[in-house]
N, CA, C and O atoms as a MOPAC input file, in Angstrom:
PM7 MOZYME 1SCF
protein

 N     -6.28200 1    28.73500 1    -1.32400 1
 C     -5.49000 1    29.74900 1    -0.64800 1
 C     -5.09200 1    29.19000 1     0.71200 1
 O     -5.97700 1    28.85300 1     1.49800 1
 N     -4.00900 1    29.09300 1     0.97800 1
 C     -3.23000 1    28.91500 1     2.30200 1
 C     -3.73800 1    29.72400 1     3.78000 1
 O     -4.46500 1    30.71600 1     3.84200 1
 N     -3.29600 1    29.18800 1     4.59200 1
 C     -3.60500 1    30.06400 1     5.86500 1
 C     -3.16400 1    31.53000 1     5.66200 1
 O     -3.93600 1    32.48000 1     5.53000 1
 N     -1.22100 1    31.60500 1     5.65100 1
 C     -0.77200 1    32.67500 1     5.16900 1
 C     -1.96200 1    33.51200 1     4.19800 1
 O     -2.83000 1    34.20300 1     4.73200 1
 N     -1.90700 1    33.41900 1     3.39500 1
 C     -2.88700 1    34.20600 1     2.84400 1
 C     -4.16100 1    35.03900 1     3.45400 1
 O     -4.72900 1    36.11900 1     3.28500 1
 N     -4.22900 1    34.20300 1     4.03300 1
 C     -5.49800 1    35.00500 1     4.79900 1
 C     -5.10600 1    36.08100 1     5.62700 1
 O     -5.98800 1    36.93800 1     5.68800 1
 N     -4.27000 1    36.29500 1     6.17300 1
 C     -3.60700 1    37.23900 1     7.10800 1
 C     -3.64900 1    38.88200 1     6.64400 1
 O     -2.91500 1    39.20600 1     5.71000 1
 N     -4.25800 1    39.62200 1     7.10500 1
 C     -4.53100 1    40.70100 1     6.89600 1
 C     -5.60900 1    40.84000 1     6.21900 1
 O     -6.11600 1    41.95300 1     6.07800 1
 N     -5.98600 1    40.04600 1     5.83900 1
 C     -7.62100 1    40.14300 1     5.13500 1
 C     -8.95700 1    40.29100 1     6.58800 1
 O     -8.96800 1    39.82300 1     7.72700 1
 N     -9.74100 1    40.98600 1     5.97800 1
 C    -11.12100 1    41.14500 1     6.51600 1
 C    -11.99400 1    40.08300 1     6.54500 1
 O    -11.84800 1    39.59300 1     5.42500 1
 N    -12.96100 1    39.30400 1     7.23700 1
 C    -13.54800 1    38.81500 1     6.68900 1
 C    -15.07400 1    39.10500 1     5.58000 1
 O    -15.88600 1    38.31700 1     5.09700 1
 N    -14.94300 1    40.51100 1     5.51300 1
 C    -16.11800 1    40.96000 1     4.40700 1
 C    -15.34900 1    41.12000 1     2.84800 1
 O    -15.81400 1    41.65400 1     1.84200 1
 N    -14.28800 1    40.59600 1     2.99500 1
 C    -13.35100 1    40.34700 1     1.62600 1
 C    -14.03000 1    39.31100 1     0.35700 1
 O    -13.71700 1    38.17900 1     0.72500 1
 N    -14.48200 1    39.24000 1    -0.40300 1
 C    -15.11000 1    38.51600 1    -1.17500 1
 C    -14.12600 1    37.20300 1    -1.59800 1
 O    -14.69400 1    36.14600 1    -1.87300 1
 N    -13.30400 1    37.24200 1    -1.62600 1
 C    -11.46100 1    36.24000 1    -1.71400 1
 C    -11.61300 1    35.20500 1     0.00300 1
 O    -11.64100 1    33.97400 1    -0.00700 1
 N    -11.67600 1    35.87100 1     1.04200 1
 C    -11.89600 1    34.94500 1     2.41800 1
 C    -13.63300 1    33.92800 1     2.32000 1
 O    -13.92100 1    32.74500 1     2.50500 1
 N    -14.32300 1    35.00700 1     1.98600 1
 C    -15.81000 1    34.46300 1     2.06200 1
 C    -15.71700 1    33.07000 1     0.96900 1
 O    -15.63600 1    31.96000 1     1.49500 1
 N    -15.73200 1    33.18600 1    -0.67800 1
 C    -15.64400 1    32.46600 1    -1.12300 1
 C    -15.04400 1    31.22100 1    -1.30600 1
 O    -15.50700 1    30.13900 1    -1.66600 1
 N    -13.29500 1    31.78300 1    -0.81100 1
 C    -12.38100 1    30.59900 1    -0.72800 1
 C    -12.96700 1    29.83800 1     0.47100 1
 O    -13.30600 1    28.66600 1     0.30300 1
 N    -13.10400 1    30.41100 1     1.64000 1
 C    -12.86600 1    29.24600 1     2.55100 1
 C    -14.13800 1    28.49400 1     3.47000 1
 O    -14.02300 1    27.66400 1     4.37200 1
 N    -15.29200 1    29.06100 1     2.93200 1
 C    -16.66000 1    28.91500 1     3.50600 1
 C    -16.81000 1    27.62400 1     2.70800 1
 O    -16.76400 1    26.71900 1     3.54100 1
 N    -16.96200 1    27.12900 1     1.53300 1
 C    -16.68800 1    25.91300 1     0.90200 1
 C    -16.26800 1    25.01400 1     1.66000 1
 O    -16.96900 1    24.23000 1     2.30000 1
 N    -14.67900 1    25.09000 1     1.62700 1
 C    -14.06000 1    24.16700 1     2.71500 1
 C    -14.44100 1    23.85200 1     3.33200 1
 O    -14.95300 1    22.73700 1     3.43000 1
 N    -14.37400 1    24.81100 1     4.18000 1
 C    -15.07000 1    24.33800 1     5.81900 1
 C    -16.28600 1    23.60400 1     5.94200 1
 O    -16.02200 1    22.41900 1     6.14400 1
 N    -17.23100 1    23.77700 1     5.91200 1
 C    -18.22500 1    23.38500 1     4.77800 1
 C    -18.39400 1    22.00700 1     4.78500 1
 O    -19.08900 1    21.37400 1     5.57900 1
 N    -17.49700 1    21.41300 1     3.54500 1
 C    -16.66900 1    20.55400 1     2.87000 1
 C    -15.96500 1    19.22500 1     4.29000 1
 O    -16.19000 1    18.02800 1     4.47000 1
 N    -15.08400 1    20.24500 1     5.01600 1
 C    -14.63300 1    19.84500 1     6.00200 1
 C    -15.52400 1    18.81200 1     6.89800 1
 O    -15.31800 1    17.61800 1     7.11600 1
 N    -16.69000 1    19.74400 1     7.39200 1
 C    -17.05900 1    19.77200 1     8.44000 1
 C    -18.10100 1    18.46200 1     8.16200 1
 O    -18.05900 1    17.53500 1     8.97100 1
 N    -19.12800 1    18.38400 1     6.90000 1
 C    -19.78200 1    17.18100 1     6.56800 1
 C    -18.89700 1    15.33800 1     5.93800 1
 O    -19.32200 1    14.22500 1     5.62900 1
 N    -17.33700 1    16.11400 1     6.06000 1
 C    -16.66800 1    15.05000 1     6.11000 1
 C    -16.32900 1    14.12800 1     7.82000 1
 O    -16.22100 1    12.92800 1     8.07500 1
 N    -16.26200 1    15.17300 1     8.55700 1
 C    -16.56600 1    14.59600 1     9.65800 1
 C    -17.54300 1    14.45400 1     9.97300 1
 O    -17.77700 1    13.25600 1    10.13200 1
 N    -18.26800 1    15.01200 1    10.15900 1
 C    -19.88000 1    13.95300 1    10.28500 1
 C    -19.56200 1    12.66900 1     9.57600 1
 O    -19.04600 1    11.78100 1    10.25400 1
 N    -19.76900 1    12.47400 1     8.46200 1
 C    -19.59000 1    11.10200 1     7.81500 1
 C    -18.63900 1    10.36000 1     8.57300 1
 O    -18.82400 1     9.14800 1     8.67800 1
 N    -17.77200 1    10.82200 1     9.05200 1
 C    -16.91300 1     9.68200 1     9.56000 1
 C    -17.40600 1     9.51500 1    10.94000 1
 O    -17.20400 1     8.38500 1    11.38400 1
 N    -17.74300 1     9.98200 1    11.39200 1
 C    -18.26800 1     9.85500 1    12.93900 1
 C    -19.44800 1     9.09500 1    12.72000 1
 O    -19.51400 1     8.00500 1    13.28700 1
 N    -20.60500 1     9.55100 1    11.84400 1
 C    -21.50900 1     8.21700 1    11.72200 1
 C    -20.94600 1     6.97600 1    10.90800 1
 O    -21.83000 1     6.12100 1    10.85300 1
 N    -20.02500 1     6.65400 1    10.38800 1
 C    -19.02500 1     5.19800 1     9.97900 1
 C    -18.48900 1     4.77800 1    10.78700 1
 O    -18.37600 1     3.55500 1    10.87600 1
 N    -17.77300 1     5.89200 1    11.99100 1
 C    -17.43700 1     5.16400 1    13.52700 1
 C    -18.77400 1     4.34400 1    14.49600 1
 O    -18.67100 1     3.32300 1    15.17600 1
 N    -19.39300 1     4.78000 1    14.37700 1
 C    -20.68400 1     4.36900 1    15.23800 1
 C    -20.93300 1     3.28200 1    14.48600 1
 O    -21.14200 1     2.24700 1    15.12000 1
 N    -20.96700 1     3.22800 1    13.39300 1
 C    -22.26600 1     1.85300 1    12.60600 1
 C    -21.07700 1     0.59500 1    13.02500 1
 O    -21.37700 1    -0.48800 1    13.52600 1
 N    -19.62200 1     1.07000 1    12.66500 1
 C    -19.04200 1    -0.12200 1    12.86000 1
 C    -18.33800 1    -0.30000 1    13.78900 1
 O    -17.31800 1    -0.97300 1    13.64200 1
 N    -18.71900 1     0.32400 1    15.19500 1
 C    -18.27600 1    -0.12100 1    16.21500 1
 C    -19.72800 1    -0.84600 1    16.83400 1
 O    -19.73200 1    -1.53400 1    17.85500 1
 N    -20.77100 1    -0.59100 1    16.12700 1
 C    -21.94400 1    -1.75800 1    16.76700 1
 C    -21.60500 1    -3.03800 1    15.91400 1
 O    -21.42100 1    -4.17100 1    16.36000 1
 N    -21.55800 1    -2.62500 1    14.56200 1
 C    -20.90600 1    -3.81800 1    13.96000 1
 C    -20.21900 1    -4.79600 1    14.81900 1
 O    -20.84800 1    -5.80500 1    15.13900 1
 N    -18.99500 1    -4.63100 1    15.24000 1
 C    -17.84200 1    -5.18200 1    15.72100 1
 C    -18.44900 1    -5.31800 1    16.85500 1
 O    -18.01400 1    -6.43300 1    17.14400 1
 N    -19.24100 1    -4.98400 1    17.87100 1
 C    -19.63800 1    -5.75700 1    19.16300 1
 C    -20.99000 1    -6.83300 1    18.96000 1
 O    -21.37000 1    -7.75400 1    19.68400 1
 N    -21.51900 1    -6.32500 1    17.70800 1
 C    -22.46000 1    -7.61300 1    17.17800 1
 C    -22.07500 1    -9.06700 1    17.35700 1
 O    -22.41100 1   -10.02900 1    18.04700 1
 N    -20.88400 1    -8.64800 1    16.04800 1
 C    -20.14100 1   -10.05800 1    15.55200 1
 C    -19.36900 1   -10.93400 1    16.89400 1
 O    -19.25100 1   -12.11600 1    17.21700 1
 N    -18.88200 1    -9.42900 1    17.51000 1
 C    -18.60200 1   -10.63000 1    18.80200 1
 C    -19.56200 1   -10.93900 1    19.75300 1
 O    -19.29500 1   -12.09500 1    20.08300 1
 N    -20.37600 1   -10.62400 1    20.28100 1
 C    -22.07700 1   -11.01000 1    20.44400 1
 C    -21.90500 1   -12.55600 1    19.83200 1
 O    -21.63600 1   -13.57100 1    20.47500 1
 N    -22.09000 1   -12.45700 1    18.70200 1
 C    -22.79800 1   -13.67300 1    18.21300 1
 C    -21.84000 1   -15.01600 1    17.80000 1
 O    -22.23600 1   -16.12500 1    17.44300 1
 N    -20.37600 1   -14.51300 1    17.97900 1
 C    -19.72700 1   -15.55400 1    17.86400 1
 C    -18.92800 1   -16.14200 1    19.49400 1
 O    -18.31600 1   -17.15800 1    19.82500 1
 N    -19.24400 1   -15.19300 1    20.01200 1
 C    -19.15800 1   -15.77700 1    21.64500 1
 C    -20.44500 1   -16.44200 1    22.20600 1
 O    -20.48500 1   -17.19000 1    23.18300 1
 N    -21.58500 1   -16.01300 1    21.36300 1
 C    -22.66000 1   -17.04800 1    22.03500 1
 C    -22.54500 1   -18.54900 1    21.39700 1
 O    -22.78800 1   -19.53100 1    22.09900 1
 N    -22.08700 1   -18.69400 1    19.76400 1
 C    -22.04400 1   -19.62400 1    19.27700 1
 C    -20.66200 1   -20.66500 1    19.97900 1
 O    -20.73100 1   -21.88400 1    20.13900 1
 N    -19.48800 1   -19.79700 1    20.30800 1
 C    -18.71500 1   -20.40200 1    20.99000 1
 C    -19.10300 1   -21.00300 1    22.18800 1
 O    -18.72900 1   -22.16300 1    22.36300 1
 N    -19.92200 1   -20.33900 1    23.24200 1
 C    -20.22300 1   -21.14000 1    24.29200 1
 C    -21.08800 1   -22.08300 1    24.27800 1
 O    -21.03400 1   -22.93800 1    25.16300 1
 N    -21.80900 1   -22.12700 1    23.54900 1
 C    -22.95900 1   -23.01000 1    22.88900 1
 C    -22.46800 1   -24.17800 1    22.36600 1
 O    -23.30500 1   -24.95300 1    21.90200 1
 N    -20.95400 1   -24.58900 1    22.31900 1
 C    -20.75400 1   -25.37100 1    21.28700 1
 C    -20.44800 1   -25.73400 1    20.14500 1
 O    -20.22500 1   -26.90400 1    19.83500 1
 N    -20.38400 1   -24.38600 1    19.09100 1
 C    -20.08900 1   -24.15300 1    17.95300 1
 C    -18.89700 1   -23.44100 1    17.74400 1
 O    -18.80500 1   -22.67700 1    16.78400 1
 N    -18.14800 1   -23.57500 1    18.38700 1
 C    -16.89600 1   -22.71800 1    18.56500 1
 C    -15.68100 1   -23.46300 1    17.09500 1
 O    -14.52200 1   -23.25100 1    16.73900 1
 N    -16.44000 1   -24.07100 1    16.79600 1
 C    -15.87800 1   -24.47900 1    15.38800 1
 C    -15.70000 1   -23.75600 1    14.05300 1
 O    -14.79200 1   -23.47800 1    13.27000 1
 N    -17.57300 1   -23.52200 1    14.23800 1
 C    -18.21900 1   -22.57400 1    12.60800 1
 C    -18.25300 1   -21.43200 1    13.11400 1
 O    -18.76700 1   -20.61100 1    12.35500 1
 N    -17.83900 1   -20.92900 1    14.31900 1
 C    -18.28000 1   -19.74900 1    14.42400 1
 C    -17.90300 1   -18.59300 1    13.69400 1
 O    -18.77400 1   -17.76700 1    13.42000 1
 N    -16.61100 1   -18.40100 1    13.30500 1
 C    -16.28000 1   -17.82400 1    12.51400 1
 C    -17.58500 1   -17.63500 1    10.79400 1
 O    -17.85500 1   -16.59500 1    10.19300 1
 N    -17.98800 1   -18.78800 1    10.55900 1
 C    -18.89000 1   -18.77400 1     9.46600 1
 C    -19.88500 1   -17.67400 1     9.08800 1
 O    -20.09600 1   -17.29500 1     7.93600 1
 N    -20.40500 1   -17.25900 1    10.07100 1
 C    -21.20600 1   -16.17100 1    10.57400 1
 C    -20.67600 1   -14.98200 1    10.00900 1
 O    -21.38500 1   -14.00900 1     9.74900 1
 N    -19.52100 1   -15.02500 1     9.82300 1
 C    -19.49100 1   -13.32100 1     9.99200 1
 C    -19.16700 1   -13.27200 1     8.43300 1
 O    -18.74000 1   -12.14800 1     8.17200 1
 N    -19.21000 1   -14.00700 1     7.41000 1
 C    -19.52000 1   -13.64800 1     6.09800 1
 C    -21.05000 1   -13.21200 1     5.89800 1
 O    -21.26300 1   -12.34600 1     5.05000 1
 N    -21.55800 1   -13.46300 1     6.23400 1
 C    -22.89000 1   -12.94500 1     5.65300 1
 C    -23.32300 1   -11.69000 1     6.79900 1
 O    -24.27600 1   -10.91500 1     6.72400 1
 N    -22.62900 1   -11.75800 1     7.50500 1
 C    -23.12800 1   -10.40500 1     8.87700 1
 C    -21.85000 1    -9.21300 1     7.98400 1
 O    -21.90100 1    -8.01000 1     7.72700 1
 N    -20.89300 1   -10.18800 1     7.75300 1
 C    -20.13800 1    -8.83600 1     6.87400 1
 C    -20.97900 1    -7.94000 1     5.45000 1
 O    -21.18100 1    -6.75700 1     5.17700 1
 N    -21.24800 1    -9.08900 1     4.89300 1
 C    -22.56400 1    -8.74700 1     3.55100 1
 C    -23.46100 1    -7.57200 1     4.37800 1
 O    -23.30700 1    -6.37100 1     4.15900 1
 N    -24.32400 1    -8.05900 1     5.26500 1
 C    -25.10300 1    -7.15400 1     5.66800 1
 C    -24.59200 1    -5.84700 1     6.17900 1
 O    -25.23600 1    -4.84900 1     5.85400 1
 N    -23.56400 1    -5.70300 1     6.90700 1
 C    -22.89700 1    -4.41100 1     7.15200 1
 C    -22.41300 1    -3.35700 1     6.12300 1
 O    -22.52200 1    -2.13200 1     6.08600 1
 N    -21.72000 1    -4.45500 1     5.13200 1
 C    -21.13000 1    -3.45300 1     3.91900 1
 C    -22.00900 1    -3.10400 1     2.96600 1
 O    -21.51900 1    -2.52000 1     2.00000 1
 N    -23.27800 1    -3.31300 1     2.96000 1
 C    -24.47300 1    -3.24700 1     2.15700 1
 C    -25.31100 1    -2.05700 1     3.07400 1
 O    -25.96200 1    -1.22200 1     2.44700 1
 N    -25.27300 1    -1.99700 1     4.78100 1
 C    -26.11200 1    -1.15700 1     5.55800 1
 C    -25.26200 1     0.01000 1     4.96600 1
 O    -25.71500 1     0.84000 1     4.17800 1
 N    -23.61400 1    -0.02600 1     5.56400 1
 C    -22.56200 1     1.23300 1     5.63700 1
 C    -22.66400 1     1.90900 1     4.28800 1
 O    -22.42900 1     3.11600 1     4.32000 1
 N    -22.97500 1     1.37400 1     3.06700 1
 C    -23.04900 1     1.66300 1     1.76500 1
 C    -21.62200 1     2.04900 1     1.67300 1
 O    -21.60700 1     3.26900 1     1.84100 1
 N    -20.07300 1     1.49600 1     1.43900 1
 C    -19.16100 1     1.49400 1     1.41600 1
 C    -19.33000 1     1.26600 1    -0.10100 1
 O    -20.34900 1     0.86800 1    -0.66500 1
 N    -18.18900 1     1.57900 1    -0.63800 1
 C    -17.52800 1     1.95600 1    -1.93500 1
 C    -16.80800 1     0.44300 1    -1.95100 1
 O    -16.66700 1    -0.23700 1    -0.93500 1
 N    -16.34600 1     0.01500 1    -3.38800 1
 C    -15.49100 1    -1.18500 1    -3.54900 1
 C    -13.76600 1    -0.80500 1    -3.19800 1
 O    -12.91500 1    -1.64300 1    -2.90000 1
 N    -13.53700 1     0.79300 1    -3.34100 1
 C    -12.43700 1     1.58500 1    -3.13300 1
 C    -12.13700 1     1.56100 1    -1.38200 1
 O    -11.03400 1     1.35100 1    -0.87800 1
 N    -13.45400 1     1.84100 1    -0.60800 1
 C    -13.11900 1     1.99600 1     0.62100 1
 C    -12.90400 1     0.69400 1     1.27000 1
 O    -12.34000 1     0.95000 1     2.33300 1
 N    -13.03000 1    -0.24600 1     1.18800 1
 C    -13.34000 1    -1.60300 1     1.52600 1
 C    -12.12600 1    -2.39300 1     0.72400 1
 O    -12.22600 1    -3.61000 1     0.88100 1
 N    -11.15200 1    -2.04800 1     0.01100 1
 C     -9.98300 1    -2.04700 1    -0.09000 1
 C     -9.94200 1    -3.72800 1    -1.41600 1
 O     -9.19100 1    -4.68600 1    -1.59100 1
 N    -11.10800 1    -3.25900 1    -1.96500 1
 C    -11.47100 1    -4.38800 1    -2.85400 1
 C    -11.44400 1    -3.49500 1    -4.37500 1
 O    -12.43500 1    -2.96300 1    -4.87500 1
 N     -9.73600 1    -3.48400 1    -5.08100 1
 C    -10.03700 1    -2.96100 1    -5.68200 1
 C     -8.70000 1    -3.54900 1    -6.88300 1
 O     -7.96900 1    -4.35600 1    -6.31000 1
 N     -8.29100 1    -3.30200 1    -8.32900 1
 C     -7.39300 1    -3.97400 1    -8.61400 1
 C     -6.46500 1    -3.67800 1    -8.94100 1
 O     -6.49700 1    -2.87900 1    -9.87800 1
 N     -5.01300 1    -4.11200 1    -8.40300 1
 C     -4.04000 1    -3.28600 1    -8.66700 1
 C     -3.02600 1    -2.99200 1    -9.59400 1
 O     -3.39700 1    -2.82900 1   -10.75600 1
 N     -1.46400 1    -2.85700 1    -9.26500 1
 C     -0.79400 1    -3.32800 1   -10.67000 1
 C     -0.12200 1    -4.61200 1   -10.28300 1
 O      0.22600 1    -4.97800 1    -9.16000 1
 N      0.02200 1    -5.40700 1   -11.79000 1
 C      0.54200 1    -6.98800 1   -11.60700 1
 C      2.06800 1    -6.75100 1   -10.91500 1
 O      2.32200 1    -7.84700 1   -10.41400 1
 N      2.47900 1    -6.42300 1   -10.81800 1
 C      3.98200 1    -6.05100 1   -10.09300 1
 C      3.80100 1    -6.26100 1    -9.06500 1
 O      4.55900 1    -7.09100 1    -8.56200 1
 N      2.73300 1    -5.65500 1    -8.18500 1
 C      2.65400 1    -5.88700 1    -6.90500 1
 C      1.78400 1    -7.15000 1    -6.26800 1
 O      1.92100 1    -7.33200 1    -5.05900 1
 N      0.96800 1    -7.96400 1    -6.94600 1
 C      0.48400 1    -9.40300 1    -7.22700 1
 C      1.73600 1   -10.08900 1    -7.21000 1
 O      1.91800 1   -10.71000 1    -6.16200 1
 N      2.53200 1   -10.15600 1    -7.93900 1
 C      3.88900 1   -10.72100 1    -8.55300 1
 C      4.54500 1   -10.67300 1    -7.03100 1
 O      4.55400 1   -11.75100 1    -6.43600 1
 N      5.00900 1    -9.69700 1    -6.45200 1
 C      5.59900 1    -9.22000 1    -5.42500 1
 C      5.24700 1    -9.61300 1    -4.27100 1
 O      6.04000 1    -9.69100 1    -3.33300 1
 N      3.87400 1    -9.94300 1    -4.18900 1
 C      2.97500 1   -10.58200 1    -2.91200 1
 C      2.94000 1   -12.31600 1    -2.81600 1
 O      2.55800 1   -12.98700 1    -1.85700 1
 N      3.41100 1   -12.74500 1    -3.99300 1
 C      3.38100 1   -14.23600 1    -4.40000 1
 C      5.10300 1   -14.24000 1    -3.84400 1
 O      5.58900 1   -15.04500 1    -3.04900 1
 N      5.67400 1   -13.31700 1    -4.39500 1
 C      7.10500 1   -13.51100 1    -4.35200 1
 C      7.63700 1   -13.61100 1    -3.07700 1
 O      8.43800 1   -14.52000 1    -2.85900 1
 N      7.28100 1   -12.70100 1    -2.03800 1
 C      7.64800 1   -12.66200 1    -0.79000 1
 C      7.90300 1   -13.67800 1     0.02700 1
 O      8.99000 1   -14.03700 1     0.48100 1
 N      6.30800 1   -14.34200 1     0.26900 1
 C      6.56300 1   -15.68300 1     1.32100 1
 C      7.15200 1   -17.23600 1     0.50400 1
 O      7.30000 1   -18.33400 1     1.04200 1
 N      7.28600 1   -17.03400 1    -0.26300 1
 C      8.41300 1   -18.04500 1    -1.11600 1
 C      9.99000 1   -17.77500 1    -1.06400 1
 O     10.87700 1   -18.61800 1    -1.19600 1
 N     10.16100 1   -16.11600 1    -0.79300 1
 C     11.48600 1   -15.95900 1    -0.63500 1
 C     11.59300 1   -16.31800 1     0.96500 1
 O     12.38700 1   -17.14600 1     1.41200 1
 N     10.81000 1   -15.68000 1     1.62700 1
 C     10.98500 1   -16.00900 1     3.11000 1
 C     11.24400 1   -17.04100 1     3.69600 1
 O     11.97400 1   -17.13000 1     4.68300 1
 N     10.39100 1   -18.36200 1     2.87600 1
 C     10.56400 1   -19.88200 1     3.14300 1
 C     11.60900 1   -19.82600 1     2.71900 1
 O     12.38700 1   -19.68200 1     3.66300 1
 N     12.19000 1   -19.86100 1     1.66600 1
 C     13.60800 1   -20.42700 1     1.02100 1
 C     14.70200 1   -19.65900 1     1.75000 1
 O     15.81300 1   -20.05300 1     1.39600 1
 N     14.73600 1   -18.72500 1     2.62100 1
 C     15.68200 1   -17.89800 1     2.94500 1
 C     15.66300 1   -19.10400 1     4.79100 1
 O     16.65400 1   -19.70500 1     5.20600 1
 N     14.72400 1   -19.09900 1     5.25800 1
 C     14.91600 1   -20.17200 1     6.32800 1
 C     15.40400 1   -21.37700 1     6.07000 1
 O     16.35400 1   -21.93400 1     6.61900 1
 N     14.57000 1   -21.84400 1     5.02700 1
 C     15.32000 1   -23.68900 1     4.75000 1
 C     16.54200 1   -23.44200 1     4.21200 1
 O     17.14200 1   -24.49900 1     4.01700 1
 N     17.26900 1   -22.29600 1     3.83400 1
 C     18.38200 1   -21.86500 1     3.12000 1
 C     19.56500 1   -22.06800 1     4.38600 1
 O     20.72600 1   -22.47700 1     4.34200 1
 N     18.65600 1   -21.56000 1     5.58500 1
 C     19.39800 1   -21.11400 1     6.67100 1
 C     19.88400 1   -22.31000 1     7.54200 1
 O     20.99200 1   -22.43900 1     8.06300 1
 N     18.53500 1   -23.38400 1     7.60100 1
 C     18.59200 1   -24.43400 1     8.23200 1
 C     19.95300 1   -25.69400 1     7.49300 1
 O     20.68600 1   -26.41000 1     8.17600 1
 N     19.92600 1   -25.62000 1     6.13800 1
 C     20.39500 1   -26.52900 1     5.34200 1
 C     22.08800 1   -26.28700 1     5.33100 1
 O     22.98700 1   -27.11500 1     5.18500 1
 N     22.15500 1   -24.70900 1     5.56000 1
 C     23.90500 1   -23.81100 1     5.63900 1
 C     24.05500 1   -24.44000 1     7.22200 1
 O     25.19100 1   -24.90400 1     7.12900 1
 N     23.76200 1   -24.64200 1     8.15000 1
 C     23.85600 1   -24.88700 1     9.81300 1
 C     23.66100 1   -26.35800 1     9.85000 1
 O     24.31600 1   -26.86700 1    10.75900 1
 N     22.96500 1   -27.20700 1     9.14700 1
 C     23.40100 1   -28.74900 1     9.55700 1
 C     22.08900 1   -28.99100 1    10.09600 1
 O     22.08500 1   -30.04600 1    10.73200 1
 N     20.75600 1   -28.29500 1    10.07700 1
 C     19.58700 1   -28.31400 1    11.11200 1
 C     18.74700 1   -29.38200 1    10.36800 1
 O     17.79800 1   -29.87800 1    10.97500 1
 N     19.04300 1   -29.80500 1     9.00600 1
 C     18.18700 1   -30.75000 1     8.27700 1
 C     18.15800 1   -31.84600 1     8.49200 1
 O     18.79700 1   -31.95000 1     9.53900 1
 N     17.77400 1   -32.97900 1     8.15000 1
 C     18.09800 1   -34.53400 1     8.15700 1
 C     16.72800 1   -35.43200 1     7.29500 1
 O     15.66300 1   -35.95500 1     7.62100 1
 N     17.52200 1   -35.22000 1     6.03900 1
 C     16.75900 1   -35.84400 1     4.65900 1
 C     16.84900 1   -37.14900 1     4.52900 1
 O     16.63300 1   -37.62900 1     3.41600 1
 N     17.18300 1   -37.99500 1     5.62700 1
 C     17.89100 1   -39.38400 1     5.33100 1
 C     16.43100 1   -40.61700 1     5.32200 1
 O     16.51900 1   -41.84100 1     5.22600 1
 N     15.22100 1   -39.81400 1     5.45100 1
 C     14.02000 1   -41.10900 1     5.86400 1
 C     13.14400 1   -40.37800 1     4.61000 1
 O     12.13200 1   -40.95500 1     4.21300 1
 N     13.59100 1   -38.98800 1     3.94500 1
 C     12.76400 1   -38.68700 1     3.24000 1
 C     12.08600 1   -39.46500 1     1.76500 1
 O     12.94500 1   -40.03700 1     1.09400 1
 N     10.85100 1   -39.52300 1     1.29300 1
 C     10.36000 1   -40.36700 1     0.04700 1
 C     10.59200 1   -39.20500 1    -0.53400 1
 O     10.13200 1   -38.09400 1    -0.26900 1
 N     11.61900 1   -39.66900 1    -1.65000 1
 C     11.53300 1   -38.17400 1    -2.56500 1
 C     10.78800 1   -38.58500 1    -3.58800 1
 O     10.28400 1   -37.62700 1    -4.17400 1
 N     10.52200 1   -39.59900 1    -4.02900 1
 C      9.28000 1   -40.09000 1    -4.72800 1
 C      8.08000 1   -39.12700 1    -4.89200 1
 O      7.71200 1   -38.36300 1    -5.78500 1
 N      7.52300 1   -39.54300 1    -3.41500 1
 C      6.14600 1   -38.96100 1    -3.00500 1
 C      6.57100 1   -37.08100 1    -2.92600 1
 O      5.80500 1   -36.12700 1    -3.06100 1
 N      7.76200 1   -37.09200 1    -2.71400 1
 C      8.07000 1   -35.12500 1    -2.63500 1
 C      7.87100 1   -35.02200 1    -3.91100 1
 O      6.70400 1   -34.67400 1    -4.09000 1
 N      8.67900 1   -35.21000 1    -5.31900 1
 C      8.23000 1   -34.67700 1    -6.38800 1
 C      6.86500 1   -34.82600 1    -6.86900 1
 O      6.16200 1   -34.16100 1    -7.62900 1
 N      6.71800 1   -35.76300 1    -6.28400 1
 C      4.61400 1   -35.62900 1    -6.58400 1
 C      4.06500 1   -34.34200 1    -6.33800 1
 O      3.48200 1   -33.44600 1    -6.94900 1
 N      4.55400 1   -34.65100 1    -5.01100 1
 C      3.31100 1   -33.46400 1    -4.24000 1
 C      3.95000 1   -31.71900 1    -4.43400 1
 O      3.42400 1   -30.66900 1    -4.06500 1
 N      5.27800 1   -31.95300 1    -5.16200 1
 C      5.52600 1   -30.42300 1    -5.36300 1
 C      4.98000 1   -30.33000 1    -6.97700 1
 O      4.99500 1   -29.25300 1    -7.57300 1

């Protein structure tokens, strides 16, 4: 039932009590949940940088990044996240297809652009070694 609806009703109406005490309800332990998912992963996120700014100053400013696969494991295992919420999930081939398709059109639409304007110069190229490596 809509807001409208409610309008002129009592709240000792058995139709207000039932419909919307649920909800709210409903509502209200959905925010909680999200407010404790804000907290876990905003310590999260000052962890990881914690520990990859110490590894950076330390010297390791190489692997540091390495770290945060297994600190990610441990978070998404604490948060108890869903494979749905965590955006690990599988879709339709159209849009796979479509995601492959894109930055291949994008390249070819620049070298398309460069090659129409004169910006190229193929004259030292091994096309030998190019059909290899394509």
């Amino acid at each position: 039932m809509e807001i409208a609806g409610l309008v002129g009703k009592r709240p000792s109406d058995p139709e207000v009590e039932t419909d919307c005490a649920p909800r709210m309800i409903k509502l209200l332990l959905e925010l909680q949940d999200i407010q404790q998912r804000s907290v876990s992963f905003f310590f999260a996120v000052l962890i990881a940088i914690y520990i990859t700014s110490t590894m950076g100053t330390n010297g390791y400013g190489a692997v540091s990044a390495f770290i945060l696969i297994p600190l990610s494991a441990v978070f998404i295992w604490l948060g108890k996240q869903s494979h749905a919420e965590l955006g690990v999930v599988v879709g339709r081939k159209s849009l796979y297809a479509l995601s492959v398709l894109m930055p291949i059109l994008g390249a070819s639409l620049i070298a398309g652009a460069a090659l129409l304007t004169g910006h190229t110069d193929t004259t030292q190229t091994d096309w030998n070694n190019t059909c290899l490596n394509v």
